[in-house]
N, C-alpha and C positions, 0 to 999 in steps of 0.2 A: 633475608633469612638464608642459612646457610644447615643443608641437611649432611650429615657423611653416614654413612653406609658401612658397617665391617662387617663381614663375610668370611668362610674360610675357603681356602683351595679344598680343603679335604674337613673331614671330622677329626675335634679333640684336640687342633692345633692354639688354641690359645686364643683366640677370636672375641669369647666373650670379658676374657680377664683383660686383653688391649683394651677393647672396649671401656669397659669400667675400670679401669686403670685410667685411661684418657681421663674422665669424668673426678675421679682423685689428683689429677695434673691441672684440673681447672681450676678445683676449687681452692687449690692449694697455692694457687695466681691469681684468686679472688676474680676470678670470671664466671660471670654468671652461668649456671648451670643450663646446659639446653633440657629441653623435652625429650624424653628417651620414651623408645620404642621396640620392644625387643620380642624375639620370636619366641623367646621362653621368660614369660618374664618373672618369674616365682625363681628360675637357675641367677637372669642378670641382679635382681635385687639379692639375694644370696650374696652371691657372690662383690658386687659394690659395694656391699654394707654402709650405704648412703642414705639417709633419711631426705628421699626426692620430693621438694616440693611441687607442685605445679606450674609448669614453664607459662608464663608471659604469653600471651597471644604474640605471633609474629618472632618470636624467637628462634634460637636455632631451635637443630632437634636431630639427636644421634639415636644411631640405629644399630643392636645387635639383630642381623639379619642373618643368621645360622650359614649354613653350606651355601655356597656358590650356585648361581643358576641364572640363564639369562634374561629372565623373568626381574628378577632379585636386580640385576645390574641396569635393564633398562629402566627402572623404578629411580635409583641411584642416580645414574649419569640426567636424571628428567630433574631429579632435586639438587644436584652436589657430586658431589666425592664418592666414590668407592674405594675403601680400603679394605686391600685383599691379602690376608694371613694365610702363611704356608709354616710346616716346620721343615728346616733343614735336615731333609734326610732326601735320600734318590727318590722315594718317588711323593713327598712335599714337595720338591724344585721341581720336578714334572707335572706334576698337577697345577704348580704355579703358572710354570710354562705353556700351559696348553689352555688355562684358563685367561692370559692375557692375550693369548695368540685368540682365541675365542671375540675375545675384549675388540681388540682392533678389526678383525673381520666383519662381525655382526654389528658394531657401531664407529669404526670411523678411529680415523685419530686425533680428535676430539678428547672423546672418551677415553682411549688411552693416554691422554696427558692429565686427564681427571681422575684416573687409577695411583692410588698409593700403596705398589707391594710395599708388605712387612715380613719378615723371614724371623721365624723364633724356633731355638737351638732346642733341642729334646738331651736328654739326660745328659748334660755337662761337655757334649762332644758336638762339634762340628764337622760334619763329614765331606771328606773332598766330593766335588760332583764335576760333573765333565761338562756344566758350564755355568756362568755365573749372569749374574740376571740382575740390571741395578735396582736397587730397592731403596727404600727410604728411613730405612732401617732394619738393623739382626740386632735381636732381642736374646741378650745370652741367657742362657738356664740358667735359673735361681730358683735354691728350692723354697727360696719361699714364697713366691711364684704358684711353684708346680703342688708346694701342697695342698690347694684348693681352699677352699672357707674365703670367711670374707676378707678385703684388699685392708679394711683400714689397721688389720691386725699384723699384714703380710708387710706393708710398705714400709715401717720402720725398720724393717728387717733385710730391706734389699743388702744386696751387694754392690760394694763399688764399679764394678762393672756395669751391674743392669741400671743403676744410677744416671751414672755416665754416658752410658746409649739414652738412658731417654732424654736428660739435659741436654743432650750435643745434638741428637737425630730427631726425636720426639715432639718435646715440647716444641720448639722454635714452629712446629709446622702446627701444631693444637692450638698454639697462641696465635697465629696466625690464621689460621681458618675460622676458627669460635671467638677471640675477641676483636677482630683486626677488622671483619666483613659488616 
């Protein structure tokens, strides 16, 4: 059984829409759906617009786990993964920064190779920062995306861009973690 963890560096950065977007990337690969477990769970079902059945005993099981906290990650790195969402602005990539610096201090580098930053773009621009930080993907703005409501309405509607990032960066690691373990 394989748990992942999203979390955000900060509030509002997109955490639960990864989240439930993953969960539309599974099902859309015909991989069984995990047990989801969320810190708001009346916001993540909103927003998956997924009619969730009950996970399988022994299955996986994803986790929208709101704001970052080391409570939150020792939880994570004890079950699986933690992926950690920032948006790219100056103080997103700081908050990122200081949360994986956190990451590697308090547990090891372990747990920092069990860390998947994600970095998602806020209104159409990506903004220089004075340093870069590898991530496992930047999730460009799309507003259909950023309009909120549920994903199964938003996703025909992506952009070739945000497409493209999840086919090429995304998926390959979703499929890999939730069908492959």
């Amino acid at each position: 059984m394989t748990t992942v963890t999203f979390v955000g560096a900060g509030g509002g950065v997109g955490t639960t829409t990864l989240a439930a977007l993953t969960l539309h990337l599974l099902a859309e690969n015909r991989v069984p759906l995990p047990a989801v477990n969320a810190t708001d769970p009346g916001a993540f079902d909103q927003r998956s617009g997924l009619q969730l059945a009950p996970a399988l005993a022994g299955s996986h099981e994803l986790i929208d786990g709101g704001r970052y906290d080391a409570q939150k990650a020792a939880s994570a790195f004890a079950r699986g993964y933690l992926v950690l969402v920032a948006a790219h602005t100056r103080q997103g990539m700081s908050a990122l920064t200081d949360s994986t610096a956190d990451i590697a201090a308090r547990f090891g580098a372990d747990a920092h190779c069990r860390t998947v930053p994600v970095v998602t773009s806020v209104f159409g621009r990506r903004p220089a920062t004075p340093h870069e930080m590898p991530v496992q993907m930047r999730l460009p703005f799309d507003p259909s995306l950023a309009a909120g409501g549920p994903l199964h309405l938003a996703v025909p509607h992506l952009r070739a861009g945000t497409k493209t990032a999840l086919r090429q960066r995304w998926t390959p690691w979703v499929l890999e973690t939730f069908a492959f373990r």
